[in-house]
N, C-alpha and C positions, 0 to 999 in steps of 0.2 A: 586520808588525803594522799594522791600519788606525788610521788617527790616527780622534779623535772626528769630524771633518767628513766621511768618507770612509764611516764607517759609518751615519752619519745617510743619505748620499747613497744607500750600496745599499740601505738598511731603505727607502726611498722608491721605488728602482728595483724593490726583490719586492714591495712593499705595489700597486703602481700593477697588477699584473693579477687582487689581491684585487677590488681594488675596482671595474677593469673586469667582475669577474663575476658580484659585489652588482648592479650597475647592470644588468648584463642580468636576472641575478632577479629583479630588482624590476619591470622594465616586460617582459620576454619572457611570451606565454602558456604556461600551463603544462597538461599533460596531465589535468588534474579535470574536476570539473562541483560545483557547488555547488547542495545540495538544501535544499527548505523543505518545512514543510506545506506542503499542497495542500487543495482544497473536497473537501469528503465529500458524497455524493449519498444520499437515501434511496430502496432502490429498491419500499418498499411506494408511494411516493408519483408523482405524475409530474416528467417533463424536458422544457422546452421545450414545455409544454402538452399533453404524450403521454405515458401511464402509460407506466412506466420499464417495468412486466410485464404484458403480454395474454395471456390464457389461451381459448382457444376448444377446444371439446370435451370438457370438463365443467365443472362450477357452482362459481364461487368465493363467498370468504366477504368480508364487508366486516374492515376487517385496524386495529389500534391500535397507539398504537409505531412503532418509526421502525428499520428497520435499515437502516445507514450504509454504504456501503462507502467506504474512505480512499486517498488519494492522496498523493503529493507531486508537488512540480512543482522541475524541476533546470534549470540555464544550459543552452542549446544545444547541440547536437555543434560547432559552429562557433564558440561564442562565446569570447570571450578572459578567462582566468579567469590574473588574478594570484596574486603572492605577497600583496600586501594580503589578497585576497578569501580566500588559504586563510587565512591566520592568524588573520583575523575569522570562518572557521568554525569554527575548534578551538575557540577562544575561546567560543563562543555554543551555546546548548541546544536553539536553533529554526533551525540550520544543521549540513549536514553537508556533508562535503568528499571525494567519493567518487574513484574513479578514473572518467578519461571511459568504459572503454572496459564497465567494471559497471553503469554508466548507461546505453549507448548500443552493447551488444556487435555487433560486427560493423560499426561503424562506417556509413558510407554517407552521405549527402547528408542533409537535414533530409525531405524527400521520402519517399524512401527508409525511413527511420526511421518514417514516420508511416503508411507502410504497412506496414510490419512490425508497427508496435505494433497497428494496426487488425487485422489479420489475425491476432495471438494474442488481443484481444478475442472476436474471431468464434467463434475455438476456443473459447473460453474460457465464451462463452454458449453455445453447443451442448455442452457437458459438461456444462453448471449444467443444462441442460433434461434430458438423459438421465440427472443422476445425480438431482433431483427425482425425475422420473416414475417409474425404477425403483424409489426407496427407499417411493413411496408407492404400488407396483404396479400402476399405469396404464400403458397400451399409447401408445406415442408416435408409433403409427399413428392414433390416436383424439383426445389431446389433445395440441394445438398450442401452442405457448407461442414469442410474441415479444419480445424485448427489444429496449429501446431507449434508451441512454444516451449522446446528444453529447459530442464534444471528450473523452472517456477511450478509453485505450488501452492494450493489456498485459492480463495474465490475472489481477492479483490481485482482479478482483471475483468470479472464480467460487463462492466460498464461501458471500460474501452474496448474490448470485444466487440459487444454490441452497436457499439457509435463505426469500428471499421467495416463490419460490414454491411452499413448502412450504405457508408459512404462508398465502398466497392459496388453496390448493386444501385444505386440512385442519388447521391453525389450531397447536395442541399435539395434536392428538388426543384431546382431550377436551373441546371447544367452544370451549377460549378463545384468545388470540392466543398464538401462538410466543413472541412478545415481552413478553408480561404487563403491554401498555403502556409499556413503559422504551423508551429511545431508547439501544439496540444498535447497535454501529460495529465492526468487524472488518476481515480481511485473508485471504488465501489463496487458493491454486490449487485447482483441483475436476479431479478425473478424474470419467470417465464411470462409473469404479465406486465413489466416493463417499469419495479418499482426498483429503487437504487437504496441499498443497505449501506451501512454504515461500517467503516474498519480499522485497524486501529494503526498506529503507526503514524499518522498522517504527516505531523510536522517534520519527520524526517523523510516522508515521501518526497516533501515540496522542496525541500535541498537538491533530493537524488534530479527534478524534476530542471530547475533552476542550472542545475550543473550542468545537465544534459543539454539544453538550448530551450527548454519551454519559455514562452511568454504568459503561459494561460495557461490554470489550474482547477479542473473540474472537481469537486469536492463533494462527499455527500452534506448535506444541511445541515444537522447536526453537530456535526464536526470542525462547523465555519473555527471558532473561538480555537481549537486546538490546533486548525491550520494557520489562524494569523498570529498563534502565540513564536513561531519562527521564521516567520514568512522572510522569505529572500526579496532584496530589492530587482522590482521588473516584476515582479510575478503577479497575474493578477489572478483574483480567487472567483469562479463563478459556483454559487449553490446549486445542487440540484437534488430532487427528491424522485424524479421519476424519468424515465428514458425519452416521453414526450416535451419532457420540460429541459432534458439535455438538447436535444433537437434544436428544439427552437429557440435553444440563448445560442447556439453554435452558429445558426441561419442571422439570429439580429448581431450576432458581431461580425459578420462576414459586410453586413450590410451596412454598420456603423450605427444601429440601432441600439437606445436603451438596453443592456443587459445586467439581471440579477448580481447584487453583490452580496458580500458576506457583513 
């Protein structure tokens, strides 16, 4: 039988590699990245004094309204993300606490990373230009379209891409802006054939979106449930799954017509 002193001792000698391994949790880095909003860019408007969209080889329209494309912006691949910092993201509506490798797949240098993300940008606006010109049957031997957005990386502006240079070369199709005027902010991938992917981030897009001045949140489908898990008040959330179906909820709310919710 251990006397009462003998048991206090061992309860001291098992407690002492609890606590050695508290102590490393608390200051060891830990495999995350901690994400926030990020700035939203309008690409009807210009970046760094250079329209975000140049159209040569046919006649554009002058354009009202603001479509948004959103971002976040996450800690480093390198940086040192404690237990503090995860516990203050679960805690918090304007932080999220992802895994590093969802954030930064493939890992690699900061370098590295930054060409990667630059190089599915690139993609990203050469699908936005092919899936415009097809959906609005211009020859993309004819008209040229440049993009140009600084310091953003990664594919989810194809969607807004796509929707502004719609609305620069043929408006709603019926003379007036795609945008009806409203300050439109969205998300998504664009294939070349006009399908919208899915990305991740969203609930903190809709903040960066809300903050900015949107009223309207184009979302991929998908992802409805992880957009209204933060949704800001005002914002309203339209689904879409394909470039045709962003179209035409953009045309029936210009008109005051039924459009798709989440």
């Amino acid at each position: 039988m251990l006397t009462r002193h003998s048991r206090l001792r061992n309860l001291a000698i098992g407690a002492a590699p609890v606590v050695a391994l508290l102590a490393v949790a608390c200051f060891a880095p830990l495999p995350f990245a901690v994400a926030q909003p990020g700035p939203t860019a309008n690409v009807l408007g210009n970046d760094e004094g250079k329209p975000v969209i140049t159209i040569s080889g046919a006649p554009t329209r002058p354009t009202s309204g603001q479509l948004r494309m959103t971002t976040i912006v996450a800690t480093g691949p390198t940086a040192d993300v404690g237990i503090g910092d995860v516990v203050d993201g679960w805690f918090r509506t304007d932080r999220a606490v992802m895994p590093r490798g969802s954030v930064y797949p493939g890992g690699g240098s900061e370098k590295e990373i930054s060409a990667h993300n630059q190089a599915q940008m690139k993609q990203s606006q050469d699908a936005a230009s092919v899936a415009a010109l097809g959906y609005l049957g211009l020859s993309p031997d004819k008209v040229k379209v440049e993009l140009h957005l600084a310091d953003v990386g990664g594919p989810s502006a194809g969607l807004l891409f796509t929707l502004g240079i719609i609305d620069k070369l043929n408006g709603d199709g019926s003379g007036g802006d795609l945008t009806g005027g409203r300050t439109i902010a969205g998300t998504g991938t664009i294939t070349g054939g006009g399908d919208v992917g899915a990305v991740g981030g969203v609930a903190l897009k809709t903040q960066a979106a809300a903050r900015d001045g949107a009223t309207v949140f184009l979302v991929p489908k998908g992802e409805c449930s992880d957009a209204e898990s933060e949704l800001p008040k005002g914002l309203r959330l339209i689904p879409v799954t394909t470039l045709k179906g962003a179209v035409s909820a953009l045309q029936a709310l210009r008109k005051g017509d039924p459009v798709p919710s989440c």
